[in-house]
C-alpha positions, 0 to 999 in steps of 0.5 A, a space after each residue: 832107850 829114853 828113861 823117865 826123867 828124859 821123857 818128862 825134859 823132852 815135852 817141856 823142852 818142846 813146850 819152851 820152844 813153841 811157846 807163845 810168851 817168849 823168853 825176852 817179852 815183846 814191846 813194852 816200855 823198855 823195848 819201846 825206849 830202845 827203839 826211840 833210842 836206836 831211831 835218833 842215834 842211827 838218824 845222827 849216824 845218817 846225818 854224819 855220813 851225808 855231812 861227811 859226803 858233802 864236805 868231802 865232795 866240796 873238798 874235792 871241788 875247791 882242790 879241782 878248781 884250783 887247777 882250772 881257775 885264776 881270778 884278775 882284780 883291778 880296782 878303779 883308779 882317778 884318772 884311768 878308764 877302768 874299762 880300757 885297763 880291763 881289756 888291756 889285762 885280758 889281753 896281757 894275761 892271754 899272752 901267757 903259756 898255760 892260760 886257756 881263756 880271760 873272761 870279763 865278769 859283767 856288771 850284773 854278775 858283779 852284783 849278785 856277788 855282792 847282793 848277799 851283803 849290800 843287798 839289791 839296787 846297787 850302782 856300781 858306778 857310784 862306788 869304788 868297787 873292783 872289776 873281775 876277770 876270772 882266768 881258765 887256765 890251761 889243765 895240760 900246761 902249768 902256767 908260771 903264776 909269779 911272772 903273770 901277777 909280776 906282769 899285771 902288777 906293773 903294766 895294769 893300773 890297780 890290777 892284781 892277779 890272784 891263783 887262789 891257791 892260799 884260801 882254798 888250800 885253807 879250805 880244803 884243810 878245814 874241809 878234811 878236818 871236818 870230815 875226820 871229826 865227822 867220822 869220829 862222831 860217827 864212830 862214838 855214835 855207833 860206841 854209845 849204841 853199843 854200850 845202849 844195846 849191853 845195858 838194854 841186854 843186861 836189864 832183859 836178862 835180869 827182869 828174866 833171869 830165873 827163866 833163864 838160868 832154869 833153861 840152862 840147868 835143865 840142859 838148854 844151851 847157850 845157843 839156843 837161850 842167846 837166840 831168844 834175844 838175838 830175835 828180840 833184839 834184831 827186830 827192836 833194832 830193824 824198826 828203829 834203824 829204819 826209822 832214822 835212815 828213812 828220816 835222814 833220807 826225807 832231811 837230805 831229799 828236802 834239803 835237795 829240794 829247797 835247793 833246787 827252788 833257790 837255784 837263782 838267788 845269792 843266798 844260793 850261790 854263796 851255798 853252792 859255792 861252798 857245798 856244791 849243789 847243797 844235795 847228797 848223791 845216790 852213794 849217800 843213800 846206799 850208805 844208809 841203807 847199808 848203815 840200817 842193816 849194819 846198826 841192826 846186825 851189831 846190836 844183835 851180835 852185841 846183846 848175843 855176846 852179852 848173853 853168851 857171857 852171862 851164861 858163861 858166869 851161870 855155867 861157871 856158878 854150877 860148876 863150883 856147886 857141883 
């Protein structure tokens, strides 16, 4: 049996679902604005992981090559052939346990090295400049790197034998440090989008709080209130992360791109040499894709609580009126 007074809610109740204006207004200024803003803190948050990506691959690279690579330099010295020396190391440092092969870097490699600070059109006969013979050592086989650069010190005129081990070991440092520092921007990203979403939450609430405590002394319940800016919410966030995670995907695309074309210059191989092929791999991209989905369920789930809480205060309120 539905009384009076039921029969007057239910009409009115059904009329507050099906309405065409909702609860928490579509667009507008505000709704606009935390677009824009969670477009650009999703876009850094991508930029953040595919740094990190870089960073930590590169790291992985330099710590690789420290097992595969030595490097040999002898610096021209009067009164020595400088070519007689090199093959005398190549021959001295292949007598050792652990070392695979020694290869001559030639005159033209030598000069793309240097190319980024003295620039084109070098002679290299005309300065004092050190001959190289880069070493690959043996992965099975740990050579003895005290005895072979004892050996090459004293047997080879100017030589001297470098293991690498010092500045990459820096770099690796640096390199991991740079991924925490990276993965903490990250975090105080996603931190400031939260308190962006409570602050955003809060103003929907008090442009529309007589709406919203109507509902809820007439007998709508929280869940059904919180709905109404999980929807607004989930949708103003979807927009704007995707907008960010496809702009980080066209910077890391035209990044991958640029590189590509540059494949052959110095300016490339200094980049390489530190960053690989200066592109993100297939994972960076799924990362972001995750992250979109991600930066939207927590924006959603921020304002939800943030609503749940604000009629935990109005329910508290009518209990100390009734």
């Amino acid at each position: 049996m539905i009384s009076r007074g039921q029969r007057h809610f239910i009409p009115f109740f059904k009329r507050t679902k099906t309405t065409v204006n909702p609860i928490v207004p579509k667009g507008g200024v505000v709704g606009t604005a935390l677009c824009v803003v969670i477009a650009i803190m999703t876009f850094l948050a991508c930029l953040a992981i595919g740094g990190v990506n870089l960073v930590a691959e590169s790291a992985r690279g330099w710590e690789s090559q420290i097992t595969q690579e030595a490097t040999i330099q002898i610096k021209p010295t009067d009164g020595y052939d400088i070519d007689s020396q090199i093959n005398k190391a190549v021959k001295l440092v292949k007598s050792f346990a652990g070392i695979k092969d020694a290869r001559i870097l030639n005159t033209t490699a030598t000069q793309r090295l240097l190319e980024p600070w003295l620039g084109t059109g070098l002679e290299l006969d005309a300065l004092p400049i050190p001959r190289l013979i880069v070493v690959t050592l043996d992965s099975d086989t740990k050579p003895d790197f005290a005895a072979i650069a004892e050996s090459i010190s004293k047997n080879i005129v100017g030589g001297s034998f470098d293991n690498h081990r010092v500045w990459v070991d820096r770099l690796v440092a640096m390199a991991h440090t740079t991924v925490v520092i990276g993965l903490i921007i990250l975090t105080l990203m996603l931190a400031a989008l939260t308190l962006t979403v409570v602050f955003a939450t809060r103003g929907a609430l008090s442009g529309n709080a007589h709406i919203v405590e109507v509902l809820h002394f007439i007998g709508a319940n929280s869940s059904f209130v919180a709905r109404q800016f999980d929807f607004h919410f989930l949708h103003t966030a979807l927009r704007g992360a995707a907008l960010g995670g496809v702009s980080a995907m066209l910077v890391f695309l035209i990044s991958s791109f640029w590189a590509s074309l540059n494949q052959a210059t110095p300016e490339a191989d200094q980049l390489a040499a530190f960053f690989g092929n200066f592109s993100v791999g297939w994972t960076t991209y799924v990362e972001i894709i995750i992250l979109i989905f991600a930066v939207a369920f927590l924006t959603m789930l921020t304002s939800r609580l943030t609503v749940m809480n604000h009629l935990k205060i109005i329910d508290h309120r009518k209990s100390e009126l009734f």
